[in-house]
C-alpha positions in Angstrom: -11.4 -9.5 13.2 -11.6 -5.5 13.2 -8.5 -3.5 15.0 -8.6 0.3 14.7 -5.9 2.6 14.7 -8.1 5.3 16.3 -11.9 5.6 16.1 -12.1 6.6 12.7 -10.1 4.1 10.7 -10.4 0.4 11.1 -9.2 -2.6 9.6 -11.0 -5.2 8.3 -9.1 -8.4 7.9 -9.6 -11.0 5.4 -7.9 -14.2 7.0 -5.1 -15.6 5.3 -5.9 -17.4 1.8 -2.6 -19.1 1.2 -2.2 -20.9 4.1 -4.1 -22.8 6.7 -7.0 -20.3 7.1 -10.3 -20.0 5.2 -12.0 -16.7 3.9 -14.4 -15.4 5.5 -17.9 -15.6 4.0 -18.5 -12.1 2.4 -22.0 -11.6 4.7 -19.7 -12.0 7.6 -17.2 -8.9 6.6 -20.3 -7.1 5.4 -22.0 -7.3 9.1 -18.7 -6.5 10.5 -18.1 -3.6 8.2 -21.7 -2.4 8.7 -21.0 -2.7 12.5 -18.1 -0.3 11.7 -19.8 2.1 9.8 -22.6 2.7 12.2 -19.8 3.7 14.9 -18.7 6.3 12.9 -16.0 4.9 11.4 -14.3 6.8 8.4 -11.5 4.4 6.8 -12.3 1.3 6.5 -8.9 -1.1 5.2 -9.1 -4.2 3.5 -6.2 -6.5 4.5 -5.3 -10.4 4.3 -2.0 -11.8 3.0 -3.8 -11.4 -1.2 -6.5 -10.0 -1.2 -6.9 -10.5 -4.8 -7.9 -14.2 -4.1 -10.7 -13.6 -2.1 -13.5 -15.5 -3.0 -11.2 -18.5 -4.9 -11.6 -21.0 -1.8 -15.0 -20.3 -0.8 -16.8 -19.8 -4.0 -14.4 -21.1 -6.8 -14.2 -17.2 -8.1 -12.6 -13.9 -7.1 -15.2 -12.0 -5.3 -13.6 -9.4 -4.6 -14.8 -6.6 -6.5 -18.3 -7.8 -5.8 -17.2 -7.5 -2.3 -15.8 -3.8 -2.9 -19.0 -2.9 -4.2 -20.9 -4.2 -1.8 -18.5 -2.1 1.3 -18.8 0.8 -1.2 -22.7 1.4 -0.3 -21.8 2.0 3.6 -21.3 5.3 5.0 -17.3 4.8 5.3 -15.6 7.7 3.7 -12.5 6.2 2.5 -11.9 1.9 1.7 -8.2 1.7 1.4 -7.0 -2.3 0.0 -3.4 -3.6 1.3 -1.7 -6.7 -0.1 -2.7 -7.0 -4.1 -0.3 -9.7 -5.6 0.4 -8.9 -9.2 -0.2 -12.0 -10.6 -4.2 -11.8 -9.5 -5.4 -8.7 -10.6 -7.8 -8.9 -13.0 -9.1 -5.7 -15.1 -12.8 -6.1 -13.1 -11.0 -4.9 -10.1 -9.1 -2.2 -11.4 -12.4 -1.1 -13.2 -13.8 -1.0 -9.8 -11.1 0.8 -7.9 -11.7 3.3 -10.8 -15.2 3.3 -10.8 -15.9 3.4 -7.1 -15.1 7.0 -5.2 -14.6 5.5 -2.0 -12.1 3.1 -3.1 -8.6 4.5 -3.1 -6.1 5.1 -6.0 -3.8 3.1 -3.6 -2.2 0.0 -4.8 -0.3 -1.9 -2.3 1.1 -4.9 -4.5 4.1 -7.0 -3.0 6.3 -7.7 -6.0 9.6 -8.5 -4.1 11.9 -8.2 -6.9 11.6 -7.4 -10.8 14.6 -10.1 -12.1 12.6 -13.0 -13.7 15.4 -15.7 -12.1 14.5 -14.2 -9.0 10.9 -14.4 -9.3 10.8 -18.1 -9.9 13.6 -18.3 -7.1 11.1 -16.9 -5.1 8.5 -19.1 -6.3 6.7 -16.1 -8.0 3.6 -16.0 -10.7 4.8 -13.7 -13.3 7.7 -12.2 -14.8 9.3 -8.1 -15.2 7.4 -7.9 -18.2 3.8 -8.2 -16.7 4.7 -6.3 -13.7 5.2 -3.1 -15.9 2.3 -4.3 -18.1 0.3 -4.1 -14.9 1.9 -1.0 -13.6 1.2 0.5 -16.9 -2.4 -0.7 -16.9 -3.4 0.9 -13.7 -1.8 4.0 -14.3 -3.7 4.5 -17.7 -7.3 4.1 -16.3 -6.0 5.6 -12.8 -3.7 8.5 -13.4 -3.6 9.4 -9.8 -2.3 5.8 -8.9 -0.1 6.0 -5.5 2.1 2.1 -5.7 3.4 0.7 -2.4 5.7 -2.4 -2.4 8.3 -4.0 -0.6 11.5 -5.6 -2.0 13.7 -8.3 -1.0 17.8 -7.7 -1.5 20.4 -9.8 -1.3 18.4 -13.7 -1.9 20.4 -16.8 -2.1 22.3 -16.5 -5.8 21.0 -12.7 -6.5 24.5 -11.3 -8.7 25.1 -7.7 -8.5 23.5 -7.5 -12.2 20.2 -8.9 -11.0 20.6 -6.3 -8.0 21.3 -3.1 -10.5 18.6 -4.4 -12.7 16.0 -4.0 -9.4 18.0 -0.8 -9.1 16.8 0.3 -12.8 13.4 -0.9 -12.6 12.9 1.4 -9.4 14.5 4.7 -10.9 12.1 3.9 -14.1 8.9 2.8 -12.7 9.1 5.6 -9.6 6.7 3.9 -7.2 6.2 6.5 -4.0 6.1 3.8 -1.4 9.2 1.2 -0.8 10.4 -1.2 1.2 13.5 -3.0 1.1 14.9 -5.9 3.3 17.7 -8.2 3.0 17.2 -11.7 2.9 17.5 -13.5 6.5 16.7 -17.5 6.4 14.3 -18.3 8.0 14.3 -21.7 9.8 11.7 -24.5 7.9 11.2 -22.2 4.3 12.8 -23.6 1.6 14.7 -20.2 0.9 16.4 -21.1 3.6 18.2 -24.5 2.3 19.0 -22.2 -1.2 22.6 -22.4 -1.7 25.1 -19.3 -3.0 24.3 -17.6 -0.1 24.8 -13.6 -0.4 27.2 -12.7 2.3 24.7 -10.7 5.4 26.5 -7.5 5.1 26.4 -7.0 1.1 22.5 -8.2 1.3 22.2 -5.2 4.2 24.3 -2.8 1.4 22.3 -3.4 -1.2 18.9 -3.2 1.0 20.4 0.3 1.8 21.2 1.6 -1.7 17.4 0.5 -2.8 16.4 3.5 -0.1 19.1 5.8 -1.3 17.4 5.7 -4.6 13.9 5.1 -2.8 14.4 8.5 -1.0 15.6 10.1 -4.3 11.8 9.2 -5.4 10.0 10.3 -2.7 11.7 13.5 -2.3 10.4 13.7 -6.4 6.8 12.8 -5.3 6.7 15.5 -2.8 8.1 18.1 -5.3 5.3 17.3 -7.2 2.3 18.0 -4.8 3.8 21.3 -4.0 0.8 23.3 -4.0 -1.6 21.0 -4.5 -5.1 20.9 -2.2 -5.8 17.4 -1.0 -8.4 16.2 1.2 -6.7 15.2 4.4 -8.4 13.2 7.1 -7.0 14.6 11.1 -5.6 12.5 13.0 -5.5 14.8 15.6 -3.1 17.6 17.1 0.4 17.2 17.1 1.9 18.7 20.2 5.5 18.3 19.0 5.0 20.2 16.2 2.4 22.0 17.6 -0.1 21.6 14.5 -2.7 19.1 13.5 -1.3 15.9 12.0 -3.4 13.9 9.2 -3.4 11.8 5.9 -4.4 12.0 2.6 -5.5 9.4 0.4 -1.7 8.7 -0.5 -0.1 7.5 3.1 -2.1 4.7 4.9 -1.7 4.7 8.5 1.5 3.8 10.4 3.2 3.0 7.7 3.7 5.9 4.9 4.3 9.3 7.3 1.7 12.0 7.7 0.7 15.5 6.6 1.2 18.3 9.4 -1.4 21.1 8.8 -2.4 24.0 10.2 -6.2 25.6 10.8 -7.5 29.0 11.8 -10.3 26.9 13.5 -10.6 23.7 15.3 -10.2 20.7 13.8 -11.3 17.3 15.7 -10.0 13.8 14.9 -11.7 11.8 12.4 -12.5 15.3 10.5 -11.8 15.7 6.4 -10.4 18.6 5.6 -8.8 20.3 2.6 -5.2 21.2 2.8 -2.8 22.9 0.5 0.7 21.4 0.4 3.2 24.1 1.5 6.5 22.6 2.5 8.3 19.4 3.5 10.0 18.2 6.8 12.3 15.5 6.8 10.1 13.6 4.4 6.9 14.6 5.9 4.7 16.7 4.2 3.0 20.3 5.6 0.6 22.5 4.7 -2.4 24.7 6.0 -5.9 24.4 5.3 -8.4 25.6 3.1 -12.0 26.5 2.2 -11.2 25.6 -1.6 
């Protein structure tokens, strides 16, 4: 299926690969992506539940880079990719997110947690050790790297050690996009029958403290693009704030905030533009455009 956000960005969903549903044959996203492109759309997002598996139940071998390549030949501007485990990259697709302009230096990769008895508690591939191998990875061939997660606080058994080590891991590894939930059971999982329950309100706490140090971060993130030029694609005009409201390649829609920008000429929806960062405002970026 394809859902847009507006008429420039659309999502193009790879059913999901870990449950009940099949992939999708790759010429059937392609004729659906084409079928985007020719209606002018600009961002074209890759989603399923992993898309790093693509390809493993229809052809016995990830296919998703040869996929990526494939989307990368259409006239979309921007291919952004959501939901990477960690476990299934391989260094074929991070050669390709590198290789490929269109493909943005955006890495959306659920790791949960970063304790190694919570990991297998949660049934997870992997261990701490390969996350930052992995993290370290794409940040050498991609310096420009922008990581989204989300965490999980406050699981059956979780001790306040295993909490401040997720604590540490996020004030070392700095990953601009978070977020954190406490554990809730729900009804027919098998997290739900885990014993040592953490009690609701300490799981909320601890979900809360994760976004103290989360905002702590971000704030650092923004410092850093103070004055940078990025190319912003407009969302459109923002009559609250009475300036034009977009995104650059570093906050996917709905979900990571906005850039608010102004323009000494009109500036339609679905246009890229170049815009300096100025300022921040209440976590939200702004700025003014530019001919550089």
């Amino acid at each position: 299926i394809a859902e847009g956000c507006s008429n420039h960005c659309a999502f193009c969903v790879i059913p999901k690969l870990r449950g009940k549903y099949r992939s999708r044959p790759a010429e059937d996203i392609l004729q659906e992506a084409h079928t985007l492109s020719e209606n002018g759309v600009q961002e074209l997002i890759i989603i399923a539940q992993d898309i790093t598996r693509y390809g493993m139940d229809l052809y016995g071998a990830r296919r998703l880079p040869e996929l990526l390549r494939q989307l990368c030949k259409m006239d979309f501007h921007w291919i952004r990719l959501h939901y990477m485990y960690p476990d299934e990259f391989t260094d074929e697709l991070i050669d390709t997110i590198a290789s490929e302009e269109k493909i943005l230096p955006y890495f959306d990769i659920p790791l949960q947690h970063c304790s190694d008895r919570i990991l297998t508690a949660m049934c997870r591939r992997g261990s701490k050790a390969e996350i930052i191998a992995l993290l370290d990875k794409i940040r050498a061939k991609i310096p420009n790297a922008v990581f989204r997660t989300s965490l999980i606080t406050g699981l059956p058994g979780e001790t306040e050690a295993e909490f401040e080590e997720l604590c540490d891991f996020l004030g070392e590894q700095k990953l601009q996009r978070v977020g954190a939930f406490p554990y809730s059971p729900e009804e027919g999982t098998p997290a739900a029958r885990m014993l040592n329950r953490v009690d609701t309100e300490e799981a909320q706490r601890r979900a809360e403290l994760v976004m103290e140090i989360q905002t702590q971060v971000m704030d650092e993130f923004n410092d850093s693009r103070m004055g940078d030029t990025v190319e912003v694609l407009c969302d459109g005009w923002d009559g609250q704030s009475m300036s034009y409201v977009g995104r650059s390649y570093a906050e996917s829609p709905g979900i990571d905030g906005s850039i608010y920008f102004t323009s000494d000429s009109p500036v339609e929806a679905g246009d890229f533009v170049r815009v300096r960062i100025t300022g921040a405002m209440d976590g939200e970026l702004t700025g003014e455009r530019t001919e550089e």
